[in-house]
C-alpha positions as CSV (number, residue, x, y, z in Angstrom):
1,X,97.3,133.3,87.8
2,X,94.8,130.9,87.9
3,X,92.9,131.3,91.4
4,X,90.6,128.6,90.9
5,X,93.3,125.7,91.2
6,X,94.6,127.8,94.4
7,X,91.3,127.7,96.1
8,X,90.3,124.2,97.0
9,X,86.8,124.7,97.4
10,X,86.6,126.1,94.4
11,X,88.4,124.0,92.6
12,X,86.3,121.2,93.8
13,X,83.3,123.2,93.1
14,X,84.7,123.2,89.1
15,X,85.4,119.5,89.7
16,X,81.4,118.7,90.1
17,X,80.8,121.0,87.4
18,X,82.7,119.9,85.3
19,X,82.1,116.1,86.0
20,X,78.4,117.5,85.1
21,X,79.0,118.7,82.0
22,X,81.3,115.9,80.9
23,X,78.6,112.9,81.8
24,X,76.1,114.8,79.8
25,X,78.7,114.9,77.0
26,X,79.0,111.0,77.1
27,X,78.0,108.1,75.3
28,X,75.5,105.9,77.0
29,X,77.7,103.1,77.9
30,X,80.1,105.6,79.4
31,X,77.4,107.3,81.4
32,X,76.6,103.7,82.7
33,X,80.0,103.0,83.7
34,X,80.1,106.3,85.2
35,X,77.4,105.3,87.1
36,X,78.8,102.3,87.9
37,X,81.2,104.1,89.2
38,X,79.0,106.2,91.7
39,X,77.5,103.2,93.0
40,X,81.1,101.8,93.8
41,X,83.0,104.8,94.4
42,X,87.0,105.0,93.9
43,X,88.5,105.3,97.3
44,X,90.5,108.8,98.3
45,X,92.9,109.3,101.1
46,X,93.9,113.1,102.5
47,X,97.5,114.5,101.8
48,X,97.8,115.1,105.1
49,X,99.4,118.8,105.3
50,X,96.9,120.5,103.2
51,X,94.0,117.5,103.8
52,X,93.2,117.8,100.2
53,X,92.0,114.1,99.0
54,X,93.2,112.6,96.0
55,X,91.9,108.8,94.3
56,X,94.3,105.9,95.5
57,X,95.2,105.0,92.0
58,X,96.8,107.6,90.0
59,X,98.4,107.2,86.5
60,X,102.3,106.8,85.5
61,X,103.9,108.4,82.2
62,X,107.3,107.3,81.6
63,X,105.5,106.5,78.4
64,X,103.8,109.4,77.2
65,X,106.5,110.7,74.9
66,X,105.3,109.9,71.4
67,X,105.5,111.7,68.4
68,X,102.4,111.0,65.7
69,X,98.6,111.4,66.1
70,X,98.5,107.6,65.9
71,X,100.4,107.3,69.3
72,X,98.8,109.9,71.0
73,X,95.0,108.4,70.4
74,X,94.8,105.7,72.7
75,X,96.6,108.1,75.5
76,X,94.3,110.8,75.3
77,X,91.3,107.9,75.7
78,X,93.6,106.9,79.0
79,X,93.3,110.6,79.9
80,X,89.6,111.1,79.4
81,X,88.6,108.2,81.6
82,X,91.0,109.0,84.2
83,X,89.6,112.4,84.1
84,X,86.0,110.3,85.4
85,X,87.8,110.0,88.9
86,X,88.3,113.8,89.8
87,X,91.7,114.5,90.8
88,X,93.6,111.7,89.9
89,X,97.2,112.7,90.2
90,X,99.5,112.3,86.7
91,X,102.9,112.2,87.7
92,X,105.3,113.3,85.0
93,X,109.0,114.9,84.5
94,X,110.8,116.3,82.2
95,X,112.9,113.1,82.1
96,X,110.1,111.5,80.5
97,X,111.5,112.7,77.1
98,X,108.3,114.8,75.7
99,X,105.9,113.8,78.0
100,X,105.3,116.7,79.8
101,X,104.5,118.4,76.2
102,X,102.3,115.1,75.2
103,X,100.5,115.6,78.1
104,X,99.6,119.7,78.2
105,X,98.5,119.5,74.8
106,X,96.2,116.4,75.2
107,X,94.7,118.1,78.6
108,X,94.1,121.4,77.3
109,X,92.6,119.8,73.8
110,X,90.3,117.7,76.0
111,X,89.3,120.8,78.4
112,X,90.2,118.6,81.8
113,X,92.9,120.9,83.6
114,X,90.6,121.2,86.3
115,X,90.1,117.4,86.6
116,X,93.8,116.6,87.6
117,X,96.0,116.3,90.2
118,X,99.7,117.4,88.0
119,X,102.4,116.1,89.4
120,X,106.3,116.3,87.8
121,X,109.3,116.9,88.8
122,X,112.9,118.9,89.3
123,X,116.4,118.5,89.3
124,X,119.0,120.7,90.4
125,X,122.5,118.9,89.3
126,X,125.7,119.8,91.2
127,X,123.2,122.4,93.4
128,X,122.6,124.8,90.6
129,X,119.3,126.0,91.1
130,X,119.1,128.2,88.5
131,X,118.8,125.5,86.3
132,X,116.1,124.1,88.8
133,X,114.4,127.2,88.2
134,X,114.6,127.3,84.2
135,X,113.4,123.4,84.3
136,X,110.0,124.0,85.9
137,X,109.3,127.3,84.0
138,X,109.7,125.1,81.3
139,X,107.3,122.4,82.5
140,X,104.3,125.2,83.6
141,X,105.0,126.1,79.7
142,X,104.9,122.4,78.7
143,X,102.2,121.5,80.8
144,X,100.3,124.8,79.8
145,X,99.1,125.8,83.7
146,X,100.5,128.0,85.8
147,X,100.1,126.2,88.8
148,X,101.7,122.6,89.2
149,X,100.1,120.7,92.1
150,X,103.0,119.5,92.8
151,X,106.6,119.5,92.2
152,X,109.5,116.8,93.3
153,X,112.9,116.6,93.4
154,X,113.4,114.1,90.9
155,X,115.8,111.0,92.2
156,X,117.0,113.5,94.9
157,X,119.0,115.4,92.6
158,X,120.3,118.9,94.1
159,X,117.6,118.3,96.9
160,X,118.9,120.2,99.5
161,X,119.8,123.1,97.2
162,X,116.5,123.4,95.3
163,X,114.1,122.5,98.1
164,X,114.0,126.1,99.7
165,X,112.9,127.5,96.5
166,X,110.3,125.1,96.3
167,X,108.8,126.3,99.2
168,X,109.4,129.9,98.2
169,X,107.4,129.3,94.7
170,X,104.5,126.9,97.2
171,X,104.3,130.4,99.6
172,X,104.1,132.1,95.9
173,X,101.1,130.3,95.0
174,X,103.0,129.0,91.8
175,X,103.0,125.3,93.2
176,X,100.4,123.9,95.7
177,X,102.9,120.6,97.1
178,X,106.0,120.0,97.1
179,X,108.5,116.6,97.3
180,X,110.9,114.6,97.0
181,X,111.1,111.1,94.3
182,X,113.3,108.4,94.6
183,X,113.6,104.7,92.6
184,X,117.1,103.4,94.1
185,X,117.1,101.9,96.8
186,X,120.0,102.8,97.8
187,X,119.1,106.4,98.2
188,X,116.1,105.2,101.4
189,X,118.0,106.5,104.0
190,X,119.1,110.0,102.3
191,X,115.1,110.4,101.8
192,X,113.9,109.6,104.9
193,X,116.5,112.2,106.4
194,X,115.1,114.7,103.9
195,X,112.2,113.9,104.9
196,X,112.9,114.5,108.7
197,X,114.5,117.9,107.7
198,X,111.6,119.8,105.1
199,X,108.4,120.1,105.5
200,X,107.7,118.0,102.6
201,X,104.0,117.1,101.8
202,X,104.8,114.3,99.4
203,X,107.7,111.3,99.2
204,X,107.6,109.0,95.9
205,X,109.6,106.3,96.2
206,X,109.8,102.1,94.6
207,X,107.7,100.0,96.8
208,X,105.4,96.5,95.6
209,X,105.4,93.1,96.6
210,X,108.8,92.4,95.3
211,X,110.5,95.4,97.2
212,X,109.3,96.1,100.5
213,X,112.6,97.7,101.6
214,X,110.4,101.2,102.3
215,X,109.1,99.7,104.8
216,X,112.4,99.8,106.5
217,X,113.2,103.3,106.4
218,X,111.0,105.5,104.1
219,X,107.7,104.7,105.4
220,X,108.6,105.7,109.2
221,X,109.6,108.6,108.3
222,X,106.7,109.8,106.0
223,X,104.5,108.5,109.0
224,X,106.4,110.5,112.0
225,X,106.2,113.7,110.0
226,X,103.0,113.2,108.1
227,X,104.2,112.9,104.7
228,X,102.2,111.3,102.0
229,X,103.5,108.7,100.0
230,X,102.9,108.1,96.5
231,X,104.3,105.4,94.9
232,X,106.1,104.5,91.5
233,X,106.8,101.4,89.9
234,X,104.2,99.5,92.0
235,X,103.9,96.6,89.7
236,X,107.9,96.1,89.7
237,X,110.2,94.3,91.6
238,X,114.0,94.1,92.1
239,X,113.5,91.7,89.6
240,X,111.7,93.1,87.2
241,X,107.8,92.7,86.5
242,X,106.3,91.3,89.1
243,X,103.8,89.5,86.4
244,X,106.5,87.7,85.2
245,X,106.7,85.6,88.2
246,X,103.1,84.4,88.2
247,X,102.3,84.1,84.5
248,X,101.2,80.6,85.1
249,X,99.7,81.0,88.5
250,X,95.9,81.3,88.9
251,X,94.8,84.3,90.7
252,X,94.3,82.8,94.3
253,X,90.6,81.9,95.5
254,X,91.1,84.2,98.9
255,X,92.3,87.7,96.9
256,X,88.0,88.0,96.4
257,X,88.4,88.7,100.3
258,X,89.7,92.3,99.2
259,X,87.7,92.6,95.7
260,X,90.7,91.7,93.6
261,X,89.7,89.7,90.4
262,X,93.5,90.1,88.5
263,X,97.0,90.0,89.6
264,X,97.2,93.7,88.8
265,X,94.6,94.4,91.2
266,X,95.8,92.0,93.7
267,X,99.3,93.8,93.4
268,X,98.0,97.5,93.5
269,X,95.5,96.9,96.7
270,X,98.8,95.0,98.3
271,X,100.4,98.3,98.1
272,X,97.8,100.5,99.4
273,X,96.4,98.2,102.2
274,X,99.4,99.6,104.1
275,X,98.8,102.3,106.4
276,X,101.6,104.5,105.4
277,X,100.6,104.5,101.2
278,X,98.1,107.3,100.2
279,X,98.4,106.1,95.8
280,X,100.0,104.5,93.6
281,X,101.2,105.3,90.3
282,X,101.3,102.4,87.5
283,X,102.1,103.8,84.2
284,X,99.8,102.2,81.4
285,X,99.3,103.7,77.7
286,X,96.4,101.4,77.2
287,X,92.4,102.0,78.2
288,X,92.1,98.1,79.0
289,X,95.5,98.4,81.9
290,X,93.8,101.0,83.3
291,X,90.6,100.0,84.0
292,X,92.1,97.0,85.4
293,X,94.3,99.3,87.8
294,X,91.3,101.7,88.8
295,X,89.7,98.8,89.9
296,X,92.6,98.4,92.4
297,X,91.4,101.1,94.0
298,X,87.6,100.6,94.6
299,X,86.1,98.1,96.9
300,X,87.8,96.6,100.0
301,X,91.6,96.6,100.5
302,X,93.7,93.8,102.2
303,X,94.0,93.9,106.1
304,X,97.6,93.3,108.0
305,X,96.7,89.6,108.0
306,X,95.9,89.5,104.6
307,X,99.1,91.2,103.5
308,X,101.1,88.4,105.3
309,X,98.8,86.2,103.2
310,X,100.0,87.4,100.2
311,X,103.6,87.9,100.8
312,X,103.8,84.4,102.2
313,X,102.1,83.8,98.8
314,X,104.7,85.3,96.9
315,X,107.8,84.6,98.4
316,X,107.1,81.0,98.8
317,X,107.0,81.1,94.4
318,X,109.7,80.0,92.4
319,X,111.5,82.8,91.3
């Protein structure tokens, strides 16, 4: 098993070295915007039950199952510059049709294992755990680690049966967090009890601008038991893309009060100026998207009054 992923000093240890190694390995303008970087560094927040800190903008891969060398190139680009903020988490499952697959052989062909925070997920339908436990065997053998940092219930699905054998393999060593995801809102209420019930370290669930029902339920809960909360679908809405709603709306002056310069940013920073968010995950298969989103997660974020600034922004648009 692979101690160094267990051991978090370590593993940051082989973070720094690594980083190291890689900036040597880079192209001048790419050792600039490293530097950049430095000078402007990506903002982390703790997971609280194991304090481990992760960067506030992670990466999404509902997209990442492709086929053909040409679709894989501009992913594994996505992958290397992600791999310039340590830790980033890249949250996967094996819903994603071959993206789990996509993504172990990208991350072992580019050497940056130890430079991500791998996250997928589980599902256990009707309470059969046994096919819980054949799924993530076959994600550590898709992934190509034996240690997944952390594993989710995917949608809830068999949650109350799978969960103790989550924390049987965490105890184990064979996962370092465990969770729950959800995208329905519908299904709030059944996470926040979950939430109350397990000692989970992580929720996912659907909260932006355009669906703030979290708030409602979700969010108290991860903040009573000190959950962390990541985040999917943080540029969606109940309506769909929350771009469609302001492609002919300029950016407002006030959103360089919290260093946003695009509506993704402005939309991202939204989500993680509330106390209860510790990332967000947009999903992006393009180097351009994510350099927009990282930049989401550097400089200042938007205060409680700035967040009623924006969603009295956005609800008074025309939908």
């Amino acid at each position: 098993m692979n101690a160094s992923i267990r051991d978090p000093q370590r593993r940051r240890l082989l973070q720094a070295m690594a980083m190291s190694s890689m900036a040597l390995a880079l192209p001048a303008w790419a050792r600039a915007a490293t530097a950049a970087t430095a000078a402007d560094a990506p903002i982390l927040r703790p997971i609280p039950s194991s304090g481990e800190r992760i960067p506030v903008v992670g990466l999404g891969t509902n997209a990442y199952g492709v086929q053909t060398a040409e679709e894989k190139a501009p992913l594994r680009e996505v992958l290397r510059r992600l791999a310039e903020v340590g830790n980033s988490v890249i949250d996967t499952a094996p819903a994603y049709r071959n993206s789990e697959a996509v993504l172990g052989e990208l991350i072992a062909e580019l050497g940056l294992r130890e430079r991500f925070f791998l996250a997928t997920k589980v599902t256990a339908p009707d309470g059969d755990v046994a096919a819980g436990i054949a799924q993530m065997e076959a994600s550590m053998r898709n992934l190509r680690t034996d240690v997944i940092d952390l594993m989710m219930v995917h949608n809830l699905n068999g949650a109350g049966a799978i969960i103790p054998t989550l924390l049987e393999w965490k105890q184990a060593g064979r996962l370092r967090h465990i969770g729950i995801t959800t995208s329905n809102d519908a299904q709030h209420a059944e996470a926040a009890a979950l939430i109350r019930a397990h000692p989970l370290d992580v929720v996912q669930v659907n909260y932006s601008l355009g669906n703030r029902l979290a708030e409602q339920t979700v969010f108290p809960a991860a903040q009573e038991r000190g959950t962390a909360v990541l985040l999917n679908v943080p540029l969606g809405g109940r309506r769909g893309s929350l771009f469609a709603r302001v492609r002919d709306v300029p950016l407002p002056e006030w959103a360089a009060e919290f260093d946003a310069t695009s509506w993704a940013q402005l939309f991202l920073k939204y989500s993680l100026g509330h106390p209860a968010v510790t990332a967000v995950l947009p999903g992006t298969t393009r180097l351009k998207n994510l350099e927009d989103n990282l930049a989401a997660g550097r400089g200042r974020l938007p205060d409680a009054a700035q967040r009623r600034r924006i969603e009295a922004f956005w609800d008074a648009l025309p939908e």
